[in-house]
C-alpha positions in Angstrom: -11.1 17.0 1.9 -10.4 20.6 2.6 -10.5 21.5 6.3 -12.4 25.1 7.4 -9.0 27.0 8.1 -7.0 23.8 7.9 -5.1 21.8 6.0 -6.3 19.1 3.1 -6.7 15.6 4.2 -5.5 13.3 2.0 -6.9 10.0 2.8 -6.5 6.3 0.9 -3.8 5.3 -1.5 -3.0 8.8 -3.2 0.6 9.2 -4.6 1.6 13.0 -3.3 4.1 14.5 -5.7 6.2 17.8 -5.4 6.3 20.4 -7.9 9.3 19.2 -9.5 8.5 15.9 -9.8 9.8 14.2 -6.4 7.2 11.7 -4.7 6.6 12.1 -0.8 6.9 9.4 0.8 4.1 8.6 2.9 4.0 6.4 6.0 0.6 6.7 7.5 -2.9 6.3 4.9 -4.2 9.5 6.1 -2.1 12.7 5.8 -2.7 16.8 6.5 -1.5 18.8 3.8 -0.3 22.4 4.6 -2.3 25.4 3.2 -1.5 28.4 5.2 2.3 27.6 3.9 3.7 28.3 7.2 4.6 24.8 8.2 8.3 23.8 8.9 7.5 20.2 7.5 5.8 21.3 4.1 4.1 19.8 2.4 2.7 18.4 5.4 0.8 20.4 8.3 2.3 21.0 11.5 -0.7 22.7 12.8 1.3 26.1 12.4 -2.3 27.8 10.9 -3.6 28.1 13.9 -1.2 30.2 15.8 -1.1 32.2 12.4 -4.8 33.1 12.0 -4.6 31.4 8.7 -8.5 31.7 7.2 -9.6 30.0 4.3 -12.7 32.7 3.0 
């Protein structure tokens, strides 16, 4: 699910996999994937959007 202005919420069992092929590991069933591409923890949010004015549309 895409947040308004946010990240993408990744809920349930959902492998994430980088670009070059590396899995993520995941410790929590719910994660917030980084959009704006700002975040120092990519490819997870760290809410960095916000303070960016990141906006979706």
């Amino acid at each position: 699910m895409a947040c308004p202005d946010g990240p993408f919420l990744v809920r349930g069992d959902v492998d994430i996999v980088l670009p070059d092929g590396t899995p993520v590991p995941r410790t929590r069933k719910t994660v917030a994937l980084c959009r704006c591409g700002l975040s120092t923890i990519k490819p997870f949010c760290d809410g960095t959007h916000r303070a960016s004015g990141f906006r979706t549309g």
